[in-house]
C-alpha positions as CSV (number, residue, x, y, z in Angstrom):
1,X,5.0,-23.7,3.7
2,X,2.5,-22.7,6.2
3,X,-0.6,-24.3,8.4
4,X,-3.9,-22.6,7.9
5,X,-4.3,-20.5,10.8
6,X,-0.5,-19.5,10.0
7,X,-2.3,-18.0,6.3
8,X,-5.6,-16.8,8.5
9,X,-3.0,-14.7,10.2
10,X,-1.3,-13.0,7.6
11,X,-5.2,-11.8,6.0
12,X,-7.1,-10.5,9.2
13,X,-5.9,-7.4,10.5
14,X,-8.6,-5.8,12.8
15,X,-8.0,-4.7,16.6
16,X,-6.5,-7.8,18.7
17,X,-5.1,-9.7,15.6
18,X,-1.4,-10.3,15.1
19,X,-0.9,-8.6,11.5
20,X,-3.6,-5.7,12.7
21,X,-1.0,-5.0,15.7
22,X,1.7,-4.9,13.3
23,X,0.4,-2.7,11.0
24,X,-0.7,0.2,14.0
25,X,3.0,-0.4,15.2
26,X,3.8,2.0,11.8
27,X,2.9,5.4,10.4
28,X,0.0,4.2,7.5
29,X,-0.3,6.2,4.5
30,X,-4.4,7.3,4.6
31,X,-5.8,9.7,2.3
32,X,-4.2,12.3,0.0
33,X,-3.8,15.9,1.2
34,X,-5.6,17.0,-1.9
35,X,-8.6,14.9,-0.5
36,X,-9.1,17.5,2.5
37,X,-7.8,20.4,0.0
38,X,-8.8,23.4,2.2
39,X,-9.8,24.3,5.9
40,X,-13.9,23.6,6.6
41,X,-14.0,21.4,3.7
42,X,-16.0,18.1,3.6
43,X,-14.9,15.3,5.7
44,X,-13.5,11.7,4.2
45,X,-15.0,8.3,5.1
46,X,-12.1,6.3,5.7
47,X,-11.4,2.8,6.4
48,X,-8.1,1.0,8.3
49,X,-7.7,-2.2,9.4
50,X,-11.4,-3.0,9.3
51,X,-12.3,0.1,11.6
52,X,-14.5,2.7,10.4
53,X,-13.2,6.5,10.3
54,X,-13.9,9.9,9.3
55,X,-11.2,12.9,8.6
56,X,-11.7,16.3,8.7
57,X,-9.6,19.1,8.3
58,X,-11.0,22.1,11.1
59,X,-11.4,25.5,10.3
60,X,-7.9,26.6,11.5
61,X,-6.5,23.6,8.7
62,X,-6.1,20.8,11.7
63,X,-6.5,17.5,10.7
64,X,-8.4,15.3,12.6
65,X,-9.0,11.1,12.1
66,X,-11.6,9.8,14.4
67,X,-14.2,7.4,14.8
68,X,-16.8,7.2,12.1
69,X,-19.6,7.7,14.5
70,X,-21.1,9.9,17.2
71,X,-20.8,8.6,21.0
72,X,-24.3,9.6,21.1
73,X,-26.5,7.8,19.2
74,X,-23.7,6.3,16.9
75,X,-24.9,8.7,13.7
76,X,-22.5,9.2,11.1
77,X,-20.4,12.1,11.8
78,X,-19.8,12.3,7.9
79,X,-23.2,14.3,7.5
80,X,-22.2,16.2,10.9
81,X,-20.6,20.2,9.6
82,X,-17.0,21.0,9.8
83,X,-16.0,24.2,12.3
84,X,-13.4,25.9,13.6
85,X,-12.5,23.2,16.3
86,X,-13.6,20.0,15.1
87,X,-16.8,18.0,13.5
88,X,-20.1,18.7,14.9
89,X,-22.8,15.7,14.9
90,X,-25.6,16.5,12.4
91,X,-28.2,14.7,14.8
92,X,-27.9,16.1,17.8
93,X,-25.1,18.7,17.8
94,X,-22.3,16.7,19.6
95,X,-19.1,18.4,18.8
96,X,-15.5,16.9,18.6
97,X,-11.8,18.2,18.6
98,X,-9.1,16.2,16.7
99,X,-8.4,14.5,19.6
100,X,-12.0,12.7,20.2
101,X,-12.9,14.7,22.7
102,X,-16.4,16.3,23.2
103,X,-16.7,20.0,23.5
104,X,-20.3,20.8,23.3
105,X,-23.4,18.9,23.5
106,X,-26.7,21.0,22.1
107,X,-29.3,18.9,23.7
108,X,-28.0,18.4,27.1
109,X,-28.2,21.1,29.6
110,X,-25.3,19.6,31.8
111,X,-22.5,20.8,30.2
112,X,-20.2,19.3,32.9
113,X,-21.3,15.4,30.7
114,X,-19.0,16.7,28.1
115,X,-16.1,16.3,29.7
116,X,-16.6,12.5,30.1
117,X,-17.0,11.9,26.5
118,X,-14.7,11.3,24.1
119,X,-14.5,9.2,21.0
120,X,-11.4,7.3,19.4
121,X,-8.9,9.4,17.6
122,X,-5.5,8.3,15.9
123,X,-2.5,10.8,15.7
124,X,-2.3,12.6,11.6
125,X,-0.1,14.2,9.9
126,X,1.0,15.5,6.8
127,X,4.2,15.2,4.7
128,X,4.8,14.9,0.9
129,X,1.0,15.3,0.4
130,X,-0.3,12.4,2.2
131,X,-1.8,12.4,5.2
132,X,0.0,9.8,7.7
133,X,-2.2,8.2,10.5
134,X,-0.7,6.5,13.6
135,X,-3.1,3.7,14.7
136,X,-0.8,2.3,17.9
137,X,-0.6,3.4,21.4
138,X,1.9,5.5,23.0
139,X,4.2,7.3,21.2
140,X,4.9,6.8,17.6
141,X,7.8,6.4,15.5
142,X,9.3,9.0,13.0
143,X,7.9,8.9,10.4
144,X,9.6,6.5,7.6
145,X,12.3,7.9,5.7
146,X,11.6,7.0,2.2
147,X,14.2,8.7,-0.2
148,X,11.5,10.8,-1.5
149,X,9.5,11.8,1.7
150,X,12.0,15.0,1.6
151,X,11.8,15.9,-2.3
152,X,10.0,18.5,-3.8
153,X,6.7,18.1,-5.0
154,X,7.5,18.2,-8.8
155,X,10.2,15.3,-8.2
156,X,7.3,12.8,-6.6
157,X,4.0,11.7,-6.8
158,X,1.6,9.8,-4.5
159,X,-1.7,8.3,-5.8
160,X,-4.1,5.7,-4.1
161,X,-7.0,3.7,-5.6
162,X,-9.0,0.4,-4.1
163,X,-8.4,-3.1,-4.4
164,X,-11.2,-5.6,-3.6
165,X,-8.9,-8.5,-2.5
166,X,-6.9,-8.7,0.9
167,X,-3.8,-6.4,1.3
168,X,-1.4,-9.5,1.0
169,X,-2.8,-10.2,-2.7
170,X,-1.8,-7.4,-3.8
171,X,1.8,-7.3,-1.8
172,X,3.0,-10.7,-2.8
173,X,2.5,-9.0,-6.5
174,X,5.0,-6.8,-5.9
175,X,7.4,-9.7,-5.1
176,X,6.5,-12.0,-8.2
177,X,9.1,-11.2,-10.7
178,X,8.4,-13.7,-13.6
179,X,5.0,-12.4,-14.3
180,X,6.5,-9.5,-15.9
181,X,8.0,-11.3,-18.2
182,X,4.5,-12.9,-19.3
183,X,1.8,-11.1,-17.9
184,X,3.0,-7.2,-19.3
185,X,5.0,-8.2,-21.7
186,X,3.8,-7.3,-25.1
187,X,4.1,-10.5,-28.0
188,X,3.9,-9.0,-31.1
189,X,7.4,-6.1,-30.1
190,X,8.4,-8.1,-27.1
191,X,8.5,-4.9,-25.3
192,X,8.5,-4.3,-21.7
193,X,6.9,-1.3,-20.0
194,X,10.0,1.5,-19.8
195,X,10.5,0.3,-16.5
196,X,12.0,-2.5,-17.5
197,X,15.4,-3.3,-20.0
198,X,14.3,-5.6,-22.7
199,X,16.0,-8.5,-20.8
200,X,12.8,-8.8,-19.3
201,X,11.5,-9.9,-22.4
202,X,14.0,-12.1,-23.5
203,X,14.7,-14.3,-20.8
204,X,11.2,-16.0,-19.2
205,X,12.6,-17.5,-16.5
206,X,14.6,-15.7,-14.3
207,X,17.0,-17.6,-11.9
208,X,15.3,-16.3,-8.4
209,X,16.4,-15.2,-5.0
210,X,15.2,-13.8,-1.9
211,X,17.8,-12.7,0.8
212,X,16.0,-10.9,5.0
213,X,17.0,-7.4,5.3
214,X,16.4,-6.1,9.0
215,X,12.7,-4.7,8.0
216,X,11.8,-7.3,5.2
217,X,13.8,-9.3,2.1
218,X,15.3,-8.5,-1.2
219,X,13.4,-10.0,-4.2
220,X,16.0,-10.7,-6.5
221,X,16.1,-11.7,-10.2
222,X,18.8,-12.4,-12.2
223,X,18.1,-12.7,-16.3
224,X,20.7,-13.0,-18.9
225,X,21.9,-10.1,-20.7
226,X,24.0,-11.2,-23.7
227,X,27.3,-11.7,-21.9
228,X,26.6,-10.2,-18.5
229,X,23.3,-10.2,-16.3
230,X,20.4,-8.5,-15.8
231,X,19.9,-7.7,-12.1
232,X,16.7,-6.5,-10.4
233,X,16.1,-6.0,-6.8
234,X,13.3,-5.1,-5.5
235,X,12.6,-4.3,-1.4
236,X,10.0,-5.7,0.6
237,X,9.5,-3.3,3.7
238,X,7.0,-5.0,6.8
239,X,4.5,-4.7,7.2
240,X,3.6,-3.5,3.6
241,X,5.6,-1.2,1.6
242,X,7.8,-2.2,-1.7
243,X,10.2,-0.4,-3.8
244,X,10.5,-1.6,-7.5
245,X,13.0,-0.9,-9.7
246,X,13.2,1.3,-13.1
247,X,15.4,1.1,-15.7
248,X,14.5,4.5,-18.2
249,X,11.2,5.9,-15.3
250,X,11.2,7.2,-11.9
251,X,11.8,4.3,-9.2
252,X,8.6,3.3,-7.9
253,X,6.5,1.6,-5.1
254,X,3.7,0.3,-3.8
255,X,2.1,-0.2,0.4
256,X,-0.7,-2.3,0.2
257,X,-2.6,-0.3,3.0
258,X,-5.4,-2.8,4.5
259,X,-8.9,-1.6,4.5
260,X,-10.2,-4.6,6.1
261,X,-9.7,-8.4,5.4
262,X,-11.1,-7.9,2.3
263,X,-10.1,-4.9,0.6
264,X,-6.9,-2.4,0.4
265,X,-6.2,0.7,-0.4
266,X,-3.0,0.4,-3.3
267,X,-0.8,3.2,-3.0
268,X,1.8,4.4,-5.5
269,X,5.0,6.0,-5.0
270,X,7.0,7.8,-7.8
271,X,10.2,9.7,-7.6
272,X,13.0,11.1,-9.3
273,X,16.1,12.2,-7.9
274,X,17.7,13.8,-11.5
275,X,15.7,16.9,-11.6
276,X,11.2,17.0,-12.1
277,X,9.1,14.2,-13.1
278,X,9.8,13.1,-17.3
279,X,6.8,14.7,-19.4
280,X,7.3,11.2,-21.0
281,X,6.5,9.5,-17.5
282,X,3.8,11.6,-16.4
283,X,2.2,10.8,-20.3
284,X,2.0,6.8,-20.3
285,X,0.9,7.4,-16.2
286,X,-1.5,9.5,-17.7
287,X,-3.1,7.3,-20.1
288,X,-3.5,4.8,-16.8
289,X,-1.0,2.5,-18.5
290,X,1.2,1.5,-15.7
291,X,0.3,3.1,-12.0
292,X,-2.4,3.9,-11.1
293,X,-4.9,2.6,-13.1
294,X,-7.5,4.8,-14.5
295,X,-10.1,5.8,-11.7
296,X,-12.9,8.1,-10.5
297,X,-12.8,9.8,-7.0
298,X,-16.2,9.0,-5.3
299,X,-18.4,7.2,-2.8
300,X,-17.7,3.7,-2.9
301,X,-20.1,1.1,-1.3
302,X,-17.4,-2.0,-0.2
303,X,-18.3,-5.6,-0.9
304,X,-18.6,-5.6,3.3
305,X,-21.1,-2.9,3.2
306,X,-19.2,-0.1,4.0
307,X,-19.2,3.5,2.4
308,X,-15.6,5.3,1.8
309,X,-14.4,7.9,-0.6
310,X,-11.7,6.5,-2.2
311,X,-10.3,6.2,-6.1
312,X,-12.3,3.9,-7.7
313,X,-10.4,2.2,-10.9
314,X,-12.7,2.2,-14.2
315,X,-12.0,-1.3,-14.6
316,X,-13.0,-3.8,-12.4
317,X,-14.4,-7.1,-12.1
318,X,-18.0,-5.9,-13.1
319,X,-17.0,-4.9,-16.1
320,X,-14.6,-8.0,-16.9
321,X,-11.5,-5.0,-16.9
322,X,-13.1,-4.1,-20.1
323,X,-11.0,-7.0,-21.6
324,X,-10.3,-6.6,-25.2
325,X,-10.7,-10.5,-26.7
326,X,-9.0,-9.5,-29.8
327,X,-6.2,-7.1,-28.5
328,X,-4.9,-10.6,-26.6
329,X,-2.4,-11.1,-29.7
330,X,-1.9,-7.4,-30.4
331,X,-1.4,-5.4,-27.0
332,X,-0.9,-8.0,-24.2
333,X,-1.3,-11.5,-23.4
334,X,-4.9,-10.2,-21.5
335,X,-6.3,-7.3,-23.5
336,X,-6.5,-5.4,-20.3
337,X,-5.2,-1.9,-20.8
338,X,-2.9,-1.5,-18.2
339,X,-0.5,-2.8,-15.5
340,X,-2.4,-2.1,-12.9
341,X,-5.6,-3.2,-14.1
342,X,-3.9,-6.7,-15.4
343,X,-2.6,-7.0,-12.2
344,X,-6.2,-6.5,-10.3
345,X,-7.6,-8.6,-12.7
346,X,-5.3,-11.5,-11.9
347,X,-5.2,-10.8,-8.0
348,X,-8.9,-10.2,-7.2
349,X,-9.7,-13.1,-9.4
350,X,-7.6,-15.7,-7.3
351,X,-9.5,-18.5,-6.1
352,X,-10.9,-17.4,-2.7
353,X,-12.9,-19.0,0.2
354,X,-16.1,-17.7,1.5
355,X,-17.1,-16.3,4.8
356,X,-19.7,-13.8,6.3
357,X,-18.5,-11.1,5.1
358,X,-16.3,-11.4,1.9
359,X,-13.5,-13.4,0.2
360,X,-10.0,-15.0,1.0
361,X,-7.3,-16.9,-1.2
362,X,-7.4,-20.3,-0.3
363,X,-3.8,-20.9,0.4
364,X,-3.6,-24.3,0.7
365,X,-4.7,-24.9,-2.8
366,X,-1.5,-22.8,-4.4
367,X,0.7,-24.8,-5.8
368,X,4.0,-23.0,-5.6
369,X,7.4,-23.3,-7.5
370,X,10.8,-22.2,-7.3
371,X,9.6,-18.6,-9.0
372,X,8.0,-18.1,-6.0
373,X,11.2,-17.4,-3.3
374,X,10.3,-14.4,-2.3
375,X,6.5,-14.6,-2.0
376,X,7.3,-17.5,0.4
377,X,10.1,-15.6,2.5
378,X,8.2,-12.7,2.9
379,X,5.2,-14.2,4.3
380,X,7.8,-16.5,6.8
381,X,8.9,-12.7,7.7
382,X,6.1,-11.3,8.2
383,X,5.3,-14.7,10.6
384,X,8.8,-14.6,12.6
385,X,7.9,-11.0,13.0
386,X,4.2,-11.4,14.8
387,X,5.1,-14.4,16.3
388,X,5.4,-12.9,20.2
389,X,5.7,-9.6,21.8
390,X,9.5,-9.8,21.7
391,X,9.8,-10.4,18.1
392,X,7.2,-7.6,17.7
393,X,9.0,-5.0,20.1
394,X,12.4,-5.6,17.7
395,X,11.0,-4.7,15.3
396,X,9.5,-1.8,16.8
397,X,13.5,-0.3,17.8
398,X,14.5,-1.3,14.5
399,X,11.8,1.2,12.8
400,X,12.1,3.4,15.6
401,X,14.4,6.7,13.7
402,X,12.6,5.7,10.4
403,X,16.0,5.1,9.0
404,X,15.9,1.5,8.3
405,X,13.1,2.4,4.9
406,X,16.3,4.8,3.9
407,X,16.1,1.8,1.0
408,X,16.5,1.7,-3.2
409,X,16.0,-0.7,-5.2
410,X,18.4,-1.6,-8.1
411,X,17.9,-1.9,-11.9
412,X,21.5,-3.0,-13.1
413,X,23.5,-4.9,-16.0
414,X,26.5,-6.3,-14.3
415,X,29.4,-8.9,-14.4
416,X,28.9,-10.7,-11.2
417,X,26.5,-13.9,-12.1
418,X,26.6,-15.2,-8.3
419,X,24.5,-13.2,-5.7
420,X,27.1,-12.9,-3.0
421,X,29.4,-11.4,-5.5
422,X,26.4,-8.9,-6.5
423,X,25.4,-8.4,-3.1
424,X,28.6,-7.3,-1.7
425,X,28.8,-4.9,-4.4
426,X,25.9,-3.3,-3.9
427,X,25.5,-3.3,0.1
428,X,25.6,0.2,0.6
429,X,22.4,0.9,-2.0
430,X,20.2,-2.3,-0.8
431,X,20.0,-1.7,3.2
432,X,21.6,1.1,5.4
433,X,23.1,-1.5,7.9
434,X,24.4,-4.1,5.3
435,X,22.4,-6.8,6.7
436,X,21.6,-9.3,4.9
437,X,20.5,-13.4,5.4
């Protein structure tokens, strides 16, 4: 469906690339609060869209995002101590305010040369325990209005972990609804995970839509349900957010947030709008059987050389996701423990092309299939979108109030067997401005 460099575009994000300036045209999701938990603590290596960066939280609880290294000498600012107003350089004592600039320099008498100085800094800030960096220029949007950016805390939950495959691996999984069927569906009980009805396991093939919402598409599956149908609609939000939906669980959601061209950081989204979190949810979250996967918060050298400190899963492609050969027939089709890690397992194992620096899908060797609608509509979105300033700039007004991510998605058993009919029904949940294509 697309040419090569049309596929080249969708992967590289860094400064000057079409998908990079989308992405700093939004509000990013970039480290958990609890990962700067108190003012003076240690700073965060940090990576987005393939520039290196270091957060801090001051002494009087600011939080700063700025470039990874020192003006100076280009140390790493990450060894540098945390004060009151900002991150001082370990090396030479070069200090910095959350905006980048330079307020002290202990090795150079003129103190007037600190004033000329000053290092990159994004906008942060913080809401529903995450902290939100603005990568663009000028002045930002409102932040997105996700229906749970406003709950209390013991309604939601935000986690993050890596991925060692581009961001847009790990997106179009969010739009493939027929793996479920095969992929976590469990042989021996034909049980779903309890985000699913049990339609999922009955019906393999799911008849298949995709419809353009203002910020993205609709990635719709329709499965037989005895003598109705099983309907479930998922949202695709540009550049890289998705809300899935739950039949028993909390609703849930993913933003593939792009490291580099190579790596991403997966974020999770869970909330509930009938009172606090299930015990039952947080306990099969717990065990790392769904989102996110089981992981270990540490210093993580990147397959591109770089140092963050991120969640690191406990199964990875080292380890073969700790694949248990006989548990194929018993647990899941893979042996693999949970969704998440079946998911990586599949996603950072696709066939991939070689450069420099790390590894791409090689597109034009997918052979794709009706089941694959929406995977293709998104990625034409996501192209219509980039494709000039103008289209860019629209879509800039459209997410300027945050209200267009005001989005659910919808887990349903229903009469109407033809999508308009569904559609129609269900405007008013799908897209705050009942546009649809």
């Amino acid at each position: 469906m697309a040419r090569t460099n049309q596929l080249d575009t969708l992967s590289q994000v860094g400064p000057g690339t079409k998908i990079g300036a989308l992405f700093r045209s939004v509000w990013l999701p970039g480290l958990l609060s609890a990962q700067l938990p108190r003012p003076g603590c240690a700073p965060v290596r940090l990576k987005l869209l393939g520039e290196e960066l270091v957060a801090f939280r001051n002494g009087k609880g600011e939080l700063g995002v700025v470039q990874a290294n020192c003006a100076h000498r280009l140390a790493p600012l990450f060894y540098g101590r945390v004060e009151d107003s900002g991150i001082r350089c370990a090396y030479h004592g070069w200090l910095y305010d959350k905006t980048g600039q330079c307020l002290e320099m202990q090795n150079e008498p003129d103190k007037s040369v600190c004033a000329k100085v000053k290092i990159k800094a994004y906008k942060a800030v913080e809401k529903a325990d995450i902290v939100w960096v603005y990568m663009g220029e000028g002045e930002p949007p409102a932040l997105p209005k996700f229906p749970w950016m406003g709950l209390p805390k013991s309604q939601r939950n935000a986690t993050v972990w890596i991925q060692e495959s581009s961001w847009l691996q790990g997106m179009e999984g969010e739009l493939d609804s027929s793996h479920v069927s095969i992929l976590h569906t469990n042989p021996a009980t034909m049980a779903t995970s309890p985000v699913h009805q049990q339609y999922s396991a009955t019906d393999l093939s799911p008849k298949l839509y995709a419809r353009n919402t203002p910020i993205g598409i609709l990635a719709i599956a329709r499965r037989n349900a005895e003598q109705s149908f099983y309907w479930r609609v998922s949202q695709f939000m540009v550049p890289a957010f998705s809300s899935i939906p739950s039949a028993n669980f909390p609703v849930g959601g993913r933003a593939y947030v792009p490291i580099d061209d190579y790596n991403a950081y997966t974020w999770d989204f869970n909330y509930y709008t009938k009172g606090d979190l299930p015990q039952a949810f947080l306990d099969y979250v717990g065990k790392g059987l769904a989102f996110p996967p089981e992981s270990t918060y540490q210093s993580y050298k990147l397959n591109t050389g770089s140092i963050i400190d991120t969640y690191v899963p406990v199964r990875t492609a080292e380890n073969n996701y700790l694949i248990d050969r006989e548990g194929q027939s018993l647990s899941s089709p893979t042996g693999i423990h949970g969704l998440n890690d079946q998911d990586r397992a599949m996603q950072e194992g696709m066939q991939s092309v070689q450069d420099s620096q790390g590894r791409i899908v090689d597109r034009n060797k997918e052979f794709l299939v009706a089941a694959d609608i929406a995977i293709v509509r998104a990625r034409r979105r996501l192209l219509e979108i980039v494709k000039d300033d103008a289209s860019l700039a629209e879509f800039q007004r459209t997410i300027k109030d945050g209200t267009a991510y005001a989005v659910k998605p919808l887990d349903v058993v229903s009469e109407f067997g033809e999508l308009d009919d569904f559609v129609t029904e269900h405007a008013e949940q799908l897209s705050p401005q009942r546009e649809f294509a």
